[in-house]
DSSP file (Angstrom, degrees, kcal/mol; ACC not computed):
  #  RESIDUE AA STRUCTURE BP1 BP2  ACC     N-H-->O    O-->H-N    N-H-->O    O-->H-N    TCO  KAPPA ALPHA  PHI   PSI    X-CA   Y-CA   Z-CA
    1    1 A X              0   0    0      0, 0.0     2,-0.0     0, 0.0     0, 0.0   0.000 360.0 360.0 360.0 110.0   95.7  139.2  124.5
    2    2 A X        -     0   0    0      1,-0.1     2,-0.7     0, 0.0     0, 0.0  -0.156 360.0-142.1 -18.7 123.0   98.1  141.8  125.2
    3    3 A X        -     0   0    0     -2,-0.0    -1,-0.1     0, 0.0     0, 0.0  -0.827   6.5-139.2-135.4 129.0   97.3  144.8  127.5
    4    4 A X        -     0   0    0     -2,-0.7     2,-0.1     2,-0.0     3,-0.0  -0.273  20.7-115.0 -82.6 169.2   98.2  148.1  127.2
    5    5 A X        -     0   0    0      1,-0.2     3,-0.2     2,-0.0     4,-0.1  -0.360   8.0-145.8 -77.0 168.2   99.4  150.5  130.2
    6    6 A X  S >  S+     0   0    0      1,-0.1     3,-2.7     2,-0.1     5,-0.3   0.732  85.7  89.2 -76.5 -42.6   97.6  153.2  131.1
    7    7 A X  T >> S+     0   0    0      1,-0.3     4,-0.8     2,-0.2     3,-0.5   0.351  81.0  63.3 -31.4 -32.1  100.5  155.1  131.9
    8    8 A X  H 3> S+     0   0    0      1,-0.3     4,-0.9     2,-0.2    -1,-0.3   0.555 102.9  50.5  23.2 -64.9  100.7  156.3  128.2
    9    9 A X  H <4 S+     0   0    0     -3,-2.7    -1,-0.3     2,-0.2    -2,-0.2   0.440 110.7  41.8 -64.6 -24.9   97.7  157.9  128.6
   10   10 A X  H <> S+     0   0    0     -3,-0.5     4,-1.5    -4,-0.2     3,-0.3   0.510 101.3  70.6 -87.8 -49.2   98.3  159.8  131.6
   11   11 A X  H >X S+     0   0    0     -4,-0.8     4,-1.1    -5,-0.3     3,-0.8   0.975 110.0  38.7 -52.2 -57.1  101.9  160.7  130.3
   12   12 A X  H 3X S+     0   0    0     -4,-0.9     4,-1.0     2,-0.2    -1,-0.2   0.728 112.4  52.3 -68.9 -18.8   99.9  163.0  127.7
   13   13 A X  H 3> S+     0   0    0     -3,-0.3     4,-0.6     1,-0.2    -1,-0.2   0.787 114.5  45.8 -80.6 -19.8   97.2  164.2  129.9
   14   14 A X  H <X S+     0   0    0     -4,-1.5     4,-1.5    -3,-0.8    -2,-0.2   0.774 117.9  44.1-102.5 -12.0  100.1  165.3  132.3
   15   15 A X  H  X S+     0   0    0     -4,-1.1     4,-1.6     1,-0.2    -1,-0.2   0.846 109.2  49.6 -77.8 -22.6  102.1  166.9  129.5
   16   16 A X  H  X S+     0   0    0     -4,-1.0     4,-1.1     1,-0.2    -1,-0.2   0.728 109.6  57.3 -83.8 -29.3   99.6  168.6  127.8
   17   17 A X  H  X S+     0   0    0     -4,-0.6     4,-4.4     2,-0.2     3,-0.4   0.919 109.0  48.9 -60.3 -53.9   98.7  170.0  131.9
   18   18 A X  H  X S+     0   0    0     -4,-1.5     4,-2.8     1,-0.3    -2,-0.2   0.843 110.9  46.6 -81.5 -26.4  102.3  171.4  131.9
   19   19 A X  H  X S+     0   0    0     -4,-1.6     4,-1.8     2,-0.2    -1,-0.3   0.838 113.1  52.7 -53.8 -44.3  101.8  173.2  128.2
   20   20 A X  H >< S+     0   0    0     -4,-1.1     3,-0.6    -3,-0.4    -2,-0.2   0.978 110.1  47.9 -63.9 -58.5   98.4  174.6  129.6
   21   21 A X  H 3< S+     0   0    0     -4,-4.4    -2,-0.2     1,-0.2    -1,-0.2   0.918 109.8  51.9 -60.8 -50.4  100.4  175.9  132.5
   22   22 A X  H 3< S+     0   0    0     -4,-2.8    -1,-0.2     2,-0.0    -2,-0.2   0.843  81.8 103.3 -23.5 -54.6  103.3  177.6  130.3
   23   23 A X  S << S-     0   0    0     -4,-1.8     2,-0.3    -3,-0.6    -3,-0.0  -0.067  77.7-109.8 -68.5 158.7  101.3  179.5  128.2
   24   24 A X        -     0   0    0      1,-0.1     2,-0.3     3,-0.0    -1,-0.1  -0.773  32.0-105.2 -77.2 139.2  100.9  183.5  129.0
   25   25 A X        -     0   0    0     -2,-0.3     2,-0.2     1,-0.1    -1,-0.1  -0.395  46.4-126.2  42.1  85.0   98.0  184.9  130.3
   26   26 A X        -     0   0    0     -2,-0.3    -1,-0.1     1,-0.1    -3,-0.0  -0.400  26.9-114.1 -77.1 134.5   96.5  186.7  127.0
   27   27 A X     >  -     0   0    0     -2,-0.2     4,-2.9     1,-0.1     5,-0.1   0.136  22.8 -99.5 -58.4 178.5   95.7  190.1  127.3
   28   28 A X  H  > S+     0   0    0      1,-0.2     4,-1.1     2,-0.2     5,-0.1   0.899 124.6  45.2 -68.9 -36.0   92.5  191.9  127.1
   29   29 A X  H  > S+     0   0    0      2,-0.2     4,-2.2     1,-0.2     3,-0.3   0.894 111.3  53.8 -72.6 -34.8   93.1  193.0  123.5
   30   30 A X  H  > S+     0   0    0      1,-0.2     4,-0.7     2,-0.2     3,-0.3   0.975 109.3  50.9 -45.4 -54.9   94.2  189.4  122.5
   31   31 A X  H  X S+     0   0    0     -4,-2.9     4,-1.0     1,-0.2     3,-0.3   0.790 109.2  47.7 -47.3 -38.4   91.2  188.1  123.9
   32   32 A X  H  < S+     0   0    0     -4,-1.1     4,-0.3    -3,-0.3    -1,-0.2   0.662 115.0  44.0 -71.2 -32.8   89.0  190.4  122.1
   33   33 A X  H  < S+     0   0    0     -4,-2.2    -2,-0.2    -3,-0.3    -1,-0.2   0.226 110.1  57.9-108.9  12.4   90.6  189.8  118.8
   34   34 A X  H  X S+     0   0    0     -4,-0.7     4,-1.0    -3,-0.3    -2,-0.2   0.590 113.5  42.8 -80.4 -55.3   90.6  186.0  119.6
   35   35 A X  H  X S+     0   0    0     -4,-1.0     4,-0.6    -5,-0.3    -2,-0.2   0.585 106.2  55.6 -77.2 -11.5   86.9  186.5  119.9
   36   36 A X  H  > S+     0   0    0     -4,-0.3     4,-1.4     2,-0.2    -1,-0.2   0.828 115.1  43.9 -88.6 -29.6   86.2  188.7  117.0
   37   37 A X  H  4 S+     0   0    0      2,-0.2     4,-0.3     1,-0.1    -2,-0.2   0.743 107.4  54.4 -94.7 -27.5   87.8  186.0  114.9
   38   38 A X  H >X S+     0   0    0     -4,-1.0     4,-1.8     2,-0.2     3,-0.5   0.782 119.7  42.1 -86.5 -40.7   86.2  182.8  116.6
   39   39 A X  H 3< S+     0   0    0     -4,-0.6    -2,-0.2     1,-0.3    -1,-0.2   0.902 107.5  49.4 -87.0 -18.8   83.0  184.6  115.7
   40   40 A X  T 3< S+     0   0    0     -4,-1.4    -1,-0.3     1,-0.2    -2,-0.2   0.322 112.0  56.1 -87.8   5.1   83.4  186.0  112.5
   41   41 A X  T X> S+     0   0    0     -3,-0.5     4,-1.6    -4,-0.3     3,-0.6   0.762 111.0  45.9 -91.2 -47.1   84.6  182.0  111.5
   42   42 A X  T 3< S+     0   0    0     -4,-1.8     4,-0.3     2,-0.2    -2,-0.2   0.206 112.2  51.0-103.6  15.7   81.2  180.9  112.9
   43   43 A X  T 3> S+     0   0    0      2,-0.1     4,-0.9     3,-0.1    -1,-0.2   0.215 113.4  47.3 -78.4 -19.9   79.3  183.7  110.9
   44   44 A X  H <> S+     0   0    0     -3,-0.6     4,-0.9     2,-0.2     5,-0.3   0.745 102.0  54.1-104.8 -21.7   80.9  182.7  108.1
   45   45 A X  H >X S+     0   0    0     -4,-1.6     3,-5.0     2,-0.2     4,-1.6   0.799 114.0  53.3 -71.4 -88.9   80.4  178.8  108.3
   46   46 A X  H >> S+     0   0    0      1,-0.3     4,-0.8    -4,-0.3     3,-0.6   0.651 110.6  50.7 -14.0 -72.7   76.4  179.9  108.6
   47   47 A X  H 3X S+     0   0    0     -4,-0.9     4,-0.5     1,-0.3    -1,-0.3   0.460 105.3  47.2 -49.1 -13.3   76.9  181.6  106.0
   48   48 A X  H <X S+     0   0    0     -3,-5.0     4,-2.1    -4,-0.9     5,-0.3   0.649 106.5  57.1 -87.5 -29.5   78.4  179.3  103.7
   49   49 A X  H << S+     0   0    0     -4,-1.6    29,-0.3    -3,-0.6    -2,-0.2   0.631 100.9  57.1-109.1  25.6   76.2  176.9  104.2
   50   50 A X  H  X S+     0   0    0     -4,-0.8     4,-2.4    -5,-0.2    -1,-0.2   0.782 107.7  50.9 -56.4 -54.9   73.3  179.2  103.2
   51   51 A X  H >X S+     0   0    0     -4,-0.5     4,-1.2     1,-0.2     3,-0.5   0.960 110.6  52.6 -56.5 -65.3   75.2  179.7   99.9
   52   52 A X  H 3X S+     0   0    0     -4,-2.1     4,-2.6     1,-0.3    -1,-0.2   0.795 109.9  44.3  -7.4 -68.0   75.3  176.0   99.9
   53   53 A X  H 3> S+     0   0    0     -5,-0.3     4,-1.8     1,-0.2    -1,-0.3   0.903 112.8  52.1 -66.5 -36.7   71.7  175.5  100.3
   54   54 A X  H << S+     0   0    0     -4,-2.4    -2,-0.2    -3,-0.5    -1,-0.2   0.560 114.8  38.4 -83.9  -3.0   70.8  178.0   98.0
   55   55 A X  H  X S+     0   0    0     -4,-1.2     4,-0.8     3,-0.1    -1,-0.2   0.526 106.4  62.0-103.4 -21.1   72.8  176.8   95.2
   56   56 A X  H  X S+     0   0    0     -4,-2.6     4,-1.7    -5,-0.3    -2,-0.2   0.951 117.0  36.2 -75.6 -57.8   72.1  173.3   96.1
   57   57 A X  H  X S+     0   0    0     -4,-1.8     4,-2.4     1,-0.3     5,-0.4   0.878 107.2  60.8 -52.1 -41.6   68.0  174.6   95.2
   58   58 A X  H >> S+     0   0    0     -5,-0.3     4,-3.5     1,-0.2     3,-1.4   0.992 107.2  44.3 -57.5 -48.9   68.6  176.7   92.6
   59   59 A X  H 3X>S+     0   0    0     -4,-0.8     5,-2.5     1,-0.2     4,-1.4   0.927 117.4  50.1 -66.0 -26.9   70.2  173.5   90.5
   60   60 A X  H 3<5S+     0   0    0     -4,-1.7    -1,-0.2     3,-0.2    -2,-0.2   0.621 110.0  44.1 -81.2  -7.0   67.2  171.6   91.7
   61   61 A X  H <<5S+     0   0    0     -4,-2.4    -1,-0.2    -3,-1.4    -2,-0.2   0.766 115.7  50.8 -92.0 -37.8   64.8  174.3   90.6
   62   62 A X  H  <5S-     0   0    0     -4,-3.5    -2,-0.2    -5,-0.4    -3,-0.1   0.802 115.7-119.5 -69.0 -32.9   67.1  174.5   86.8
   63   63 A X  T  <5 +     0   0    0     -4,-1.4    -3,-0.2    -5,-0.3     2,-0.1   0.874  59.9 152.7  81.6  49.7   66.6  170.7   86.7
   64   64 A X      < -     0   0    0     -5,-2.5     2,-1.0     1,-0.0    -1,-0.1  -0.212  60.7 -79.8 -76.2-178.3   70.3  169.7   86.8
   65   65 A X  S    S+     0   0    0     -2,-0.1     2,-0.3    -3,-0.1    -5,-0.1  -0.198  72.2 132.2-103.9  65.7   70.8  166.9   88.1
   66   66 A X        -     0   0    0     -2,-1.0     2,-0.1    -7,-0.2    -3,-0.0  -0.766  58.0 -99.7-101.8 155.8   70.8  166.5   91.9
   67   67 A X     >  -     0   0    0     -2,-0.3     4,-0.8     1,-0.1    -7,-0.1  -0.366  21.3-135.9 -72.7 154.6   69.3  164.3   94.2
   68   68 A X  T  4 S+     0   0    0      2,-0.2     4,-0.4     1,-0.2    -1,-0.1   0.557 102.1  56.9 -88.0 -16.2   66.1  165.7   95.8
   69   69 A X  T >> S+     0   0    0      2,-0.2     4,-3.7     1,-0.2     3,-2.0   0.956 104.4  53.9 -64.6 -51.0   67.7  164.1   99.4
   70   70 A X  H 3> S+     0   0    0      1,-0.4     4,-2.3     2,-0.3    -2,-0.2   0.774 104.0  45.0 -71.1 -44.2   70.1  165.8   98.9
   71   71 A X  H 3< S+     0   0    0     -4,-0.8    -1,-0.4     1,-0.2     4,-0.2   0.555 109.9  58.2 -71.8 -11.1   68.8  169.2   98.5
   72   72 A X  H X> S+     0   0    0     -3,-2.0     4,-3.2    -4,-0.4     3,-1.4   0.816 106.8  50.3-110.2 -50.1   66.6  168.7  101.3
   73   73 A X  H 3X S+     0   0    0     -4,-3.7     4,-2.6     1,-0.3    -2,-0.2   0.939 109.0  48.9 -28.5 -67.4   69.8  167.9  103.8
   74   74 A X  H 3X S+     0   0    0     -4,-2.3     4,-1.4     1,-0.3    -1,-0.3   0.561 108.1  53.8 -66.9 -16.1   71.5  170.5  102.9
   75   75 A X  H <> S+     0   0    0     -3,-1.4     4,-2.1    -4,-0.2    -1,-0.3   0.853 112.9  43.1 -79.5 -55.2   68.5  172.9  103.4
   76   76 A X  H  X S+     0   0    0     -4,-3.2     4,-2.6     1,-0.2    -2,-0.2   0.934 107.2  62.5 -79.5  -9.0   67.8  171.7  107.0
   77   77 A X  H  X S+     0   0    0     -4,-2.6     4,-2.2    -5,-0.3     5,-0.3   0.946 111.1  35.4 -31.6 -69.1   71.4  171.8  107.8
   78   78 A X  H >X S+     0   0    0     -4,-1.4     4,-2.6   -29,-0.3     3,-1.7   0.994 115.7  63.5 -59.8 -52.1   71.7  175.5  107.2
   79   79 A X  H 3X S+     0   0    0     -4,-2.1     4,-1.6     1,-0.2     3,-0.5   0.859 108.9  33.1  -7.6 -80.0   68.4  175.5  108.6
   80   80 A X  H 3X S+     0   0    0     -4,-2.6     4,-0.6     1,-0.3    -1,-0.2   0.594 111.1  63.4 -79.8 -14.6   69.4  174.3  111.9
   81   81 A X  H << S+     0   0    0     -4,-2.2    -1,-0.3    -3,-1.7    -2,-0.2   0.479 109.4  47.8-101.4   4.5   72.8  176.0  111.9
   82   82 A X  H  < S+     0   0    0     -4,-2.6     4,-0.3    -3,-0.5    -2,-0.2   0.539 102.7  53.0 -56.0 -42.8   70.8  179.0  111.8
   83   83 A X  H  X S+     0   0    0     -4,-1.6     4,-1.6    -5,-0.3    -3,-0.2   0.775 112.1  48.9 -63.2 -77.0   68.4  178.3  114.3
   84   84 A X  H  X S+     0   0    0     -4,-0.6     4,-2.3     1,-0.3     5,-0.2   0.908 112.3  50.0 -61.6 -48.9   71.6  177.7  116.8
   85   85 A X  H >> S+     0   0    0      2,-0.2     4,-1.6     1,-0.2     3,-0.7   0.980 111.9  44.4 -54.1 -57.8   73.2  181.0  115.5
   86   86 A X  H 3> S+     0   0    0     -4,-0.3     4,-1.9     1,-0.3    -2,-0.3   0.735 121.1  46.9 -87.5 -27.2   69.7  183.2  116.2
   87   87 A X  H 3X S+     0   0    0     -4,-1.6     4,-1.3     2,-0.2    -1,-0.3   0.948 108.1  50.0 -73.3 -44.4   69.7  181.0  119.7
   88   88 A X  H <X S+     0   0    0     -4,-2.3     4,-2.0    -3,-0.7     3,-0.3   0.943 117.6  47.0 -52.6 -64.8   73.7  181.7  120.7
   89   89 A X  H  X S+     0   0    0     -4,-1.6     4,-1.6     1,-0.3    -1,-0.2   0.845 109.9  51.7 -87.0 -16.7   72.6  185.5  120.0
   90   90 A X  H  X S+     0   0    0     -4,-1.9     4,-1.2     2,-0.2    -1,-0.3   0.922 111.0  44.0 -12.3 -64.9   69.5  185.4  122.1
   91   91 A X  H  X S+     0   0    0     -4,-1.3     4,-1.2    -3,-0.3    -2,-0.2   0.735 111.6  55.5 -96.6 -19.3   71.0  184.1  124.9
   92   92 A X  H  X S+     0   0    0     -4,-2.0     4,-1.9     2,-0.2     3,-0.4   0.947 113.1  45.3 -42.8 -70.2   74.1  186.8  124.3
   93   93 A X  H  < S+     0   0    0     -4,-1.6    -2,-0.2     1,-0.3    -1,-0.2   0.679 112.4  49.5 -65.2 -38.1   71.5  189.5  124.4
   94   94 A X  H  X S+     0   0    0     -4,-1.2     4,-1.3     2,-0.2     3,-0.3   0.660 105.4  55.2 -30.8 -53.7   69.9  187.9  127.4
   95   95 A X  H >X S+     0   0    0     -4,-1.2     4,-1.2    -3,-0.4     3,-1.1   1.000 112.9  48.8 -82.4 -77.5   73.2  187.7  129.2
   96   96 A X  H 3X S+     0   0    0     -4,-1.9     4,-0.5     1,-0.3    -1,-0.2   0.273 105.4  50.7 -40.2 -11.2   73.5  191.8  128.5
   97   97 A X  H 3> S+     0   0    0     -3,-0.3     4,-0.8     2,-0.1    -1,-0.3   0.407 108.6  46.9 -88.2 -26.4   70.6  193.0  129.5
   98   98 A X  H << S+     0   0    0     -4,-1.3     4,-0.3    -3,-1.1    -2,-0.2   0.610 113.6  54.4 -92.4 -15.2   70.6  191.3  132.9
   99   99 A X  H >< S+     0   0    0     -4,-1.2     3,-2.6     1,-0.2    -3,-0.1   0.932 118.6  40.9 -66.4 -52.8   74.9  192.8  133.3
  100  100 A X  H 3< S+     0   0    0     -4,-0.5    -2,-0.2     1,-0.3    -1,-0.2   0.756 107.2  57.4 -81.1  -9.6   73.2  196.0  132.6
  101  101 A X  T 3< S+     0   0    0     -4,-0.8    -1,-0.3     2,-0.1     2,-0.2   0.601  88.0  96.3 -45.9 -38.2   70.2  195.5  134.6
  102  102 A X  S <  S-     0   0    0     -3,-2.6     2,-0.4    -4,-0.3    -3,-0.0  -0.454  74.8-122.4 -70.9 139.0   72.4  194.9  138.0
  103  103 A X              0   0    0     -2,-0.2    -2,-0.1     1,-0.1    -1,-0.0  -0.880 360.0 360.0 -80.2 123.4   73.0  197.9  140.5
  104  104 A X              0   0    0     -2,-0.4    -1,-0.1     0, 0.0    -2,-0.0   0.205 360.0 360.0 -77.4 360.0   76.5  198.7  141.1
């Protein structure tokens, strides 16, 4: 049996270090519009897979032919990525109210 080097592995962890290190420093407005886009992509995946769910019901309600598993996934799926959104902006809201809370 044949054994591979580790070195290999390490060779990419240390290039991948030196890329990390390269990159520029993004400014404030890059950052902001880096984060308006990472959130409106994870408002819109919730939101698709409401559509999802609700089209997945609707055909089970019309009496096409989908499986009833199936409809039920896909319902706690949004469910639960739903859930996780309304917790994310909880703890966001949480997180802002104790900044503005602090005495300067």
């Amino acid at each position: 049996m044949a054994i591979t080097p580790i070195t290999l592995s390490v060779a990419n962890t240390q290039t991948m270090d030196e890329t990390n290190r390269l990159k520029v420093a993004a400014t404030p407005f890059e950052a902001q519009q880096s984060f308006a886009s990472t959130l409106k992509d994870a408002i819109a995946s919730v939101n698709n897979q409401q559509i999802q769910s609700d089209a997945m019901t609707q055909k089970l309600i019309n009496g096409e032919d989908v499986d009833l598993h199936e409809v039920m996934i896909t319902a706690q799926k949004a469910g639960v990525t739903l859930n996780a959104t309304l917790e994310v902006r909880n703890k966001a809201i949480e997180a802002y109210q104790e900044i503005m809370r602090m005495s300067i």
